[in-house]
C-alpha positions in Angstrom: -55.0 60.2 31.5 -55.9 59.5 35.2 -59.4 57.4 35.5 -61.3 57.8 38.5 -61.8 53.7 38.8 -58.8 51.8 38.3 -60.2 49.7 41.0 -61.1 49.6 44.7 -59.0 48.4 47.7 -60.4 46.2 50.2 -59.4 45.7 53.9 -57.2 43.1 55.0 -55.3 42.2 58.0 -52.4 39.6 58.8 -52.1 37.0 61.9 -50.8 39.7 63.9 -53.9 41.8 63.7 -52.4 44.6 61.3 -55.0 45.9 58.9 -53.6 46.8 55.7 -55.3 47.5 52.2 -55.1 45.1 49.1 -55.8 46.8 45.6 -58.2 44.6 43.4 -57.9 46.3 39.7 -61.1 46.6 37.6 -61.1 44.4 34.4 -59.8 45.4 30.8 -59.8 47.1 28.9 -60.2 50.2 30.7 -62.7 52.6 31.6 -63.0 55.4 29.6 -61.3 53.7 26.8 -57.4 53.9 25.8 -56.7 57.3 24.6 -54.6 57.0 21.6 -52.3 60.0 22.2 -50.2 61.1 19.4 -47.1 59.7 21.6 -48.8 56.5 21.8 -49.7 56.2 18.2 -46.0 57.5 17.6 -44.7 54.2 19.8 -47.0 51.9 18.6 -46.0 52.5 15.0 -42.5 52.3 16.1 -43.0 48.7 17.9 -44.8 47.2 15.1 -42.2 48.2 12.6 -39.4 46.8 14.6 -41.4 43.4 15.4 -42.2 43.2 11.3 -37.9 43.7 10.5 -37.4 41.0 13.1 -39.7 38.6 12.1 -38.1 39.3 8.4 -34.8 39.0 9.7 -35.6 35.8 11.0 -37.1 34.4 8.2 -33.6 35.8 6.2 -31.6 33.2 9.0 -30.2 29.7 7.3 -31.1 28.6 10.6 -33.9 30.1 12.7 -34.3 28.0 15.7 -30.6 28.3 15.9 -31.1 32.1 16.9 -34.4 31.1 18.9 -32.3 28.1 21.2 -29.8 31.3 21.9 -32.5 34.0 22.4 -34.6 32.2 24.7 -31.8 31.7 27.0 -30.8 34.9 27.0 -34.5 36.0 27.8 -34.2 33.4 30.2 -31.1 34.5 31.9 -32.3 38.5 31.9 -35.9 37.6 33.0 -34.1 35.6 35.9 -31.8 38.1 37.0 -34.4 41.0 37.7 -35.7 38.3 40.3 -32.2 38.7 42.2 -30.5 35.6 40.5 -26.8 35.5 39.6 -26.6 33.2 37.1 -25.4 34.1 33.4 -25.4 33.0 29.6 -22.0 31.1 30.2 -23.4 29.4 33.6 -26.5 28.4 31.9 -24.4 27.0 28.8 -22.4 25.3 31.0 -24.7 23.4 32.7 -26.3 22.4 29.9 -23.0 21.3 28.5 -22.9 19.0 31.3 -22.4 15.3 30.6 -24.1 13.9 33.3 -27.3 15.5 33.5 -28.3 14.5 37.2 -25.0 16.1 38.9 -26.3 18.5 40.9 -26.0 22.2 39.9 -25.8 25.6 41.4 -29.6 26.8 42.6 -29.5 29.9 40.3 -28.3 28.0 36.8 -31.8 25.5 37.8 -34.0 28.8 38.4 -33.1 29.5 34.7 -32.9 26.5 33.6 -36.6 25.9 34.6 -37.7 29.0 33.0 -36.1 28.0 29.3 -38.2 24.3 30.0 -41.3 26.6 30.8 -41.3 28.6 27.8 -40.5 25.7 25.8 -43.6 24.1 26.6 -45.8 27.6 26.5 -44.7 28.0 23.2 -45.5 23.7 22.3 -48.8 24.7 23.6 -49.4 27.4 21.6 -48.5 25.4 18.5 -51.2 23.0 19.9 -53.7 25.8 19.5 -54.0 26.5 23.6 -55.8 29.3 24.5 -53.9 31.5 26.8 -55.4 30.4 30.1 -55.1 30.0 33.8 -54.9 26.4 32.6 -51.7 27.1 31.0 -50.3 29.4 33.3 -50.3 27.4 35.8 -49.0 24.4 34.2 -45.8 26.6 32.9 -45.8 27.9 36.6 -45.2 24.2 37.8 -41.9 23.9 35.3 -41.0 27.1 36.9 -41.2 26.2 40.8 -40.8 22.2 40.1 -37.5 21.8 41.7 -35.3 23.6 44.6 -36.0 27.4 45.5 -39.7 28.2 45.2 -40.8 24.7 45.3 -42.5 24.8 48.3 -44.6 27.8 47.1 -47.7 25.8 45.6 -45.9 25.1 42.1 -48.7 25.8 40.0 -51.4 26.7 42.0 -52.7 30.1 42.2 -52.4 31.2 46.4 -54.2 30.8 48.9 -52.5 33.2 51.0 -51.7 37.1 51.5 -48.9 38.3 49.1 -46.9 41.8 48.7 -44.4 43.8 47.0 -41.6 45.3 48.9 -41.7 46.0 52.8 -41.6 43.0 55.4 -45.4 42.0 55.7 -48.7 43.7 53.8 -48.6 46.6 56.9 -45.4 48.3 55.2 -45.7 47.3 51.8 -45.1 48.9 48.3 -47.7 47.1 46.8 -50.4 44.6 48.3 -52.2 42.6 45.7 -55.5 41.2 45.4 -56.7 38.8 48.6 -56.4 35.2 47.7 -60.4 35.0 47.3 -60.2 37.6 44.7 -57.7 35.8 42.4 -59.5 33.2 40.3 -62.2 35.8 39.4 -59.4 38.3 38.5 -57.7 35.7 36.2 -60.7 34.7 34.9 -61.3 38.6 33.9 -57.8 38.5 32.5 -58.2 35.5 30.3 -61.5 37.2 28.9 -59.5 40.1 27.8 -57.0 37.8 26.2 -58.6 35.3 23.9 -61.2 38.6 22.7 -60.9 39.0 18.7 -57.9 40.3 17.5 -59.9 42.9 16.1 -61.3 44.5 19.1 -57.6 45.9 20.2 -54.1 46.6 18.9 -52.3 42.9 19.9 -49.3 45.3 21.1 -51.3 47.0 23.5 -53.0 44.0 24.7 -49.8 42.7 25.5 -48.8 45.2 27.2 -51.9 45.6 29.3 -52.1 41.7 30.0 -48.6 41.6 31.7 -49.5 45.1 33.8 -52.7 43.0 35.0 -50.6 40.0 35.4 -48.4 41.7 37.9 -51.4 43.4 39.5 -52.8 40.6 40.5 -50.0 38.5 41.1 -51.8 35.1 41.4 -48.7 33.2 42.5 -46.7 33.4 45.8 -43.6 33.3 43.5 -42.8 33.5 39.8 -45.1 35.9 39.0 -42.3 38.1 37.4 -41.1 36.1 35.3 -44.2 34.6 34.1 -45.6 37.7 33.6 -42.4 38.5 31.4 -43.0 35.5 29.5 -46.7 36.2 29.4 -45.3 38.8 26.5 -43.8 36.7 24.2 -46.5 34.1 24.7 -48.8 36.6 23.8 -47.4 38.0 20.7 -47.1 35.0 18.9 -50.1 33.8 19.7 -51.6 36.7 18.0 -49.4 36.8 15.0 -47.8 39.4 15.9 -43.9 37.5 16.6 -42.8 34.5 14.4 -40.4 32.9 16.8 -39.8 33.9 20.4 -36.9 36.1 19.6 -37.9 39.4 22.0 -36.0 39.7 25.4 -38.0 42.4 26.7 -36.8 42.0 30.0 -33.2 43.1 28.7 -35.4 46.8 28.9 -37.3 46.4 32.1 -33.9 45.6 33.4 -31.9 48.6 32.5 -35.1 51.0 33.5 -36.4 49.1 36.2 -37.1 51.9 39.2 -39.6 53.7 35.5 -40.8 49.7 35.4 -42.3 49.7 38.4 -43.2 53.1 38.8 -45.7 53.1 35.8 -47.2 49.7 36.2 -47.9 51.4 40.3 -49.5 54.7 38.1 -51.4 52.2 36.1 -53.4 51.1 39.9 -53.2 54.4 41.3 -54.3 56.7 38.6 -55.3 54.6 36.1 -52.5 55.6 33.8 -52.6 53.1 31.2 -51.4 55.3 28.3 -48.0 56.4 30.0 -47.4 52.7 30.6 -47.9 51.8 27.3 -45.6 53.8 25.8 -43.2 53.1 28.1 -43.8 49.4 27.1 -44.0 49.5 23.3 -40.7 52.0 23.5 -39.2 48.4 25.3 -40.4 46.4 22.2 -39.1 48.6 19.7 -35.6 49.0 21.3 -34.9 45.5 22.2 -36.4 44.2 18.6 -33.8 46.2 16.7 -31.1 45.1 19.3 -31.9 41.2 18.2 -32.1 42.5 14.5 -28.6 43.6 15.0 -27.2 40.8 17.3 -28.8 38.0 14.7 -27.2 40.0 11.7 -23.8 39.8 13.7 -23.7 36.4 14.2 -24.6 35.2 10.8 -21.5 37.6 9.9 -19.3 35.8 12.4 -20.4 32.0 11.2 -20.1 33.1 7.3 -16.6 34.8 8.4 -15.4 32.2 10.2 -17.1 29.4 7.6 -14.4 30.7 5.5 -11.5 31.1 7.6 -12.0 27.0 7.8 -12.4 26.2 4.5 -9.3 28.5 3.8 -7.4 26.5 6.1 -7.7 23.2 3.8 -7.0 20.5 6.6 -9.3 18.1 7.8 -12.4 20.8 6.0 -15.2 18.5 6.1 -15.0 17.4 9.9 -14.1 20.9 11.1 -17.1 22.4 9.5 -19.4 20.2 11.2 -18.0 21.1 14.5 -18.1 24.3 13.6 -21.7 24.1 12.7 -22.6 21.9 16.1 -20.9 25.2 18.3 -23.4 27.4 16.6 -26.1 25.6 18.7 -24.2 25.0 21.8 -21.4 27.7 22.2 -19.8 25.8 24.9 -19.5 22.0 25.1 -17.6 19.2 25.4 -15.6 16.8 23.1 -18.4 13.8 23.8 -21.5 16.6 23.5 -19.7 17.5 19.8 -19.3 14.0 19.0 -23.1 13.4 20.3 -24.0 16.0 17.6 -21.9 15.6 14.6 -21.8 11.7 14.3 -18.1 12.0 14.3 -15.7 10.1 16.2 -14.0 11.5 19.6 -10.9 11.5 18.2 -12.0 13.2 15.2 -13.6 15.8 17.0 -10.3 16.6 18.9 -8.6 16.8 15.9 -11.2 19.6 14.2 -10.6 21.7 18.1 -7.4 21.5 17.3 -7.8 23.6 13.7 -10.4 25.3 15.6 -8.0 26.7 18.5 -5.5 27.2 15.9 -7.6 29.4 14.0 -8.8 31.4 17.5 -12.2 30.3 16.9 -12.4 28.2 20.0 -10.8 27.9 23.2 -10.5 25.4 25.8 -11.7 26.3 29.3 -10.9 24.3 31.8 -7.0 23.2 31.5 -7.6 19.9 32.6 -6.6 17.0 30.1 -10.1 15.4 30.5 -13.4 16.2 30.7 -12.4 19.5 28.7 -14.7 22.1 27.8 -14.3 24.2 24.5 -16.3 27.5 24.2 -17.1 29.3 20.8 -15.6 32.6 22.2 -16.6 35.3 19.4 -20.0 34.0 19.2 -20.5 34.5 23.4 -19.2 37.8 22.9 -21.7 39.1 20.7 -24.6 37.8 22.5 -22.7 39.9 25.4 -22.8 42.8 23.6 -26.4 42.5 22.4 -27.6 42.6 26.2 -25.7 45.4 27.0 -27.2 48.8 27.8 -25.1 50.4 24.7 -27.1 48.0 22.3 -30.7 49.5 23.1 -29.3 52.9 23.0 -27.7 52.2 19.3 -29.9 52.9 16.4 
């Protein structure tokens, strides 16, 4: 549907002189009202059935936040890397691996090391009962930005300055949002739409609308992306919609970015809400089934290789608890493992040693100290679940 008011432009110009035009969009819900096509219907039905399997699947797991430490770094990693960082899973796992935690790291493992702290506390504040507000976003916007690139972009603070999408100033731009005067009353609109009773709109489609707006207005000078990804997750639990932040829609905005940014432009220029939203619920659905099938892999590996151990008969006990401690930090070192299971650092060498015997770790360093094992299987099946073969499998 095209709408004849998705909102109005107003005239801007930069310390050069050049006059360009920023787009201010009109508040949601939309005007006419969402048109719920048969495709639409078709994808919302689609979305909601793969978000009810996952959130059985994950209350099937022995160990829950075990898949949720795992899947928020992924998200973390994927949401990142749209932004142009190079960082992956292994680099962030690393890192975190670490022994001393104030040796400096490289700048990309922080930028995604800062979102994982961000949506940590999003989703604390959430079980607080926090309303989604600009109160909250901008608190989760100062974990983002606290520390080395961005921090000198008013962490947490909505701008007070001219932003843009693409091109070199507003003149050339893709995309010119809001003016800076425009962007507490456009938030405040936002928030409106998102705390509204759950039974005034589908919480799917809310979501999807919410992070559109989000990036419309783009109320930071940086981190709006990724917030706005987050803004998802943030949003379907909050509504019931998602048990445990186990979505990584950004896995599909990733692998279809050029349609990504085309519809959320259609949704400014024309209005296009509809085409957007499927687009959006078809990312739910596909990435939802891919962490049904990557959770349901790794619980076959652990049980498979839970087995292989007690098969094995020497020194059981010990290596099952570091066996059990690499489930929740697939690479680490012999003092982390000892930090986690209790067990001495001698024992713990001992049970790597079954471990690499039985080719379910291997060491990755070569050095004779400070060593770092790496729970090889288990990485390479979260590989595989962000992979663009996992959203096409069905």
């Amino acid at each position: 549907m095209q709408r004849a008011h998705p909102g109005h432009y107003v005239s801007i110009s930069d310390v050069a002189g050049e006059h360009a035009r920023a787009f201010v969009p009109a508040p949601l819900p939309p005007c006419p009202p969402l048109e719920l096509t048969t495709a639409l219907r078709f994808r919302l039905g689609e979305a909601d059935r793969a978000l009810g399997e996952l959130n059985a699947a994950a209350g099937l797991l022995p160990d829950p936040e075990l898949f949720v430490y795992m899947f928020v770094r992924q998200e973390a990693v994927l949401s990142s890397q749209i932004e142009g960082t190079q960082s992956s899973l292994d680099d962030l796992l690393r890192a975190e691996a670490a022994d001393q935690p104030g040796a400096p790291r490289d700048s990309d493992v922080m930028e995604v090391s800062r979102y994982v702290s961000a949506a940590a506390r999003g989703q604390a504040l959430l079980g607080e009962g926090w309303p989604l507000t600009g109160r909250m976003f901008t608190e989760l916007h100062g974990i983002l930005l606290r520390d080395g690139r961005g921090h000198e972009r008013l962490p947490g603070q909505y701008r007070t300055s001219q932003n843009w999408i693409g091109g070199t100033r507003p003149g050339n731009a893709a995309y010119v949002p809001p003016p800076a005067f425009e962007v507490s009353r456009c938030m405040g609109e936002l928030e409106r739409f998102l705390n509204q009773p759950k039974t005034e709109l589908e919480p799917l489609l809310k979501a999807g609308m919410a992070h559109a707006m989000f990036e419309s207005i783009h109320p930071f000078l940086d981190g709006n992306g990724r917030l706005g990804r987050m803004l998802v997750t943030l949003g379907l639990m909050r509504d019931g919609v998602l048990t445990k932040p186990l979505l990584y829609v950004s896995l599909y905005f990733k692998l279809h970015r050029a349609s990504y940014y085309e519809l959320l432009q259609r949704t400014r220029t024309h209005g296009d809400w509809e085409t957007w939203l499927e687009f959006f619920l078809e990312a739910v659905a596909k990435t939802a089934r891919a962490g049904i099938r990557t959770a349901g892999a790794l619980n076959q590996l652990f049980d498979r290789d839970r087995r292989i151990i007690q098969q094995h008969g020497s020194r059981t006990g010990s290596t099952l608890r570091v066996h059990e401690a690499l489930q929740r930090t697939p690479i680490t070192s012999i003092k982390g493992l000892a930090s986690r299971t209790g067990l001495t650092s001698p024992a713990v060498t001992n049970a790597l040693r079954v471990l690499e015997s039985l080719d379910v770790v291997k060491e990755l360093t070569g050095r004779e100290r400070r060593r770092e094992f790496a729970y090889g299987a288990y990485l390479d099946t979260l590989r595989r679940g962000v992979q663009p073969e996992a959203l096409a499998a069905e």
